[in-house]
C-alpha positions in Angstrom: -137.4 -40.5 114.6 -134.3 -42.7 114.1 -133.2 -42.6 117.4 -136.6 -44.4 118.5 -135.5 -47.4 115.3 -131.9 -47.4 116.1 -130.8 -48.6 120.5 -127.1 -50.2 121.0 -127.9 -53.1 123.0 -124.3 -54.2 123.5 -121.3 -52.1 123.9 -117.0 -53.8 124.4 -114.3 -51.6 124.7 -110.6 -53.0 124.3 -107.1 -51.5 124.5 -105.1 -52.2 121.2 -101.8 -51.2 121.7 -102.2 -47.6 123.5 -105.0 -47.1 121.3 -108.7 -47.6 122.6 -111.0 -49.6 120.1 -114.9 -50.1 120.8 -117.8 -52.4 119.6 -121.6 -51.8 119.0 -123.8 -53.5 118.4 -126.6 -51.8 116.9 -130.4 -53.1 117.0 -133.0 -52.5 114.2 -136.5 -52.2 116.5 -138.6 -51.3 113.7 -139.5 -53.6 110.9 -138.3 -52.2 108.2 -134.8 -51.7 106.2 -132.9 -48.8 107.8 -130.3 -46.8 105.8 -128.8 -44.5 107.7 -124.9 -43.4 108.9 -122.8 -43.4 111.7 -119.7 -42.3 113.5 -117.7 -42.1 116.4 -116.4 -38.6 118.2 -114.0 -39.2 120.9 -113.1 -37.0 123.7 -109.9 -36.9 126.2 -110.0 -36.9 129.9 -111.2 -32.9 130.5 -114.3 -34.0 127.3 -112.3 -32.2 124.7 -113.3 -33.8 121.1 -110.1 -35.0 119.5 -110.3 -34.1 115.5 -113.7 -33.3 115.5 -113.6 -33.1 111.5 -111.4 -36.2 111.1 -113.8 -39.0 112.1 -115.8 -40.2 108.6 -120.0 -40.6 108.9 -120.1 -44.5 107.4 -122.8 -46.3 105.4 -124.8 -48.9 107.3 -128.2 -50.6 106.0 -130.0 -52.6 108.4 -132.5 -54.7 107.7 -135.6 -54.8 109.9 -135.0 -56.2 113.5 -132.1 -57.0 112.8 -128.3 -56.2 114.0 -125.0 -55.2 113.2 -122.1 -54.6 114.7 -119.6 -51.3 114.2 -116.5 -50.7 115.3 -114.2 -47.7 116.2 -110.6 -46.9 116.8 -109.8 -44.1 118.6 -107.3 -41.4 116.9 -105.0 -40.9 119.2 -104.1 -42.8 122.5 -105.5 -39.3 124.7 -108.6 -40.8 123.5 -110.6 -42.1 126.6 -114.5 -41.2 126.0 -116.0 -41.8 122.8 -120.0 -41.5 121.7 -121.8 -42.6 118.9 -123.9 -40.6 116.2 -126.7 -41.4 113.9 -128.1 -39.6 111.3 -130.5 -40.5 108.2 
């Protein structure tokens, strides 16, 4: 049920160097604490992942209707698509 607590509602995307970095802000819709992780898997052009395994699942604990925002860098500059993950 956490993808029904947890929505993005605001999503930037910047080139640093050749490297892409990304922003999210996730939203809290229930009201209470969440404690749950997160990551980032990032694909080239033909939706290859790039280093599946090398991309950490982070802490984040978000209080009830609240927000926070996450950031990623891409591992490589073939890097072009990326999604995010949740888990509890």
């Amino acid at each position: 049920l956490l993808y029904s607590r947890v929505s993005i509602v605001e999503l930037n995307q910047r080139l640093v160097g050749d490297m892409t970095q990304v922003q999210a802000t996730l939203e809290n819709n229930w009201k209470f604490q969440l404690d749950f992780q997160y990551k980032f898997k990032w694909f080239d052009d033909n939706g290859f992942e790039i280093n599946p395994e090398g991309q950490p699942w982070r802490q984040l604990v978000l209080p009830g209707r609240n927000q926070a925002n996450v950031q990623g860098v891409a591992p490589n500059p073939t890097a072009t698509k990326f999604e995010i993950w949740v888990r509890e």
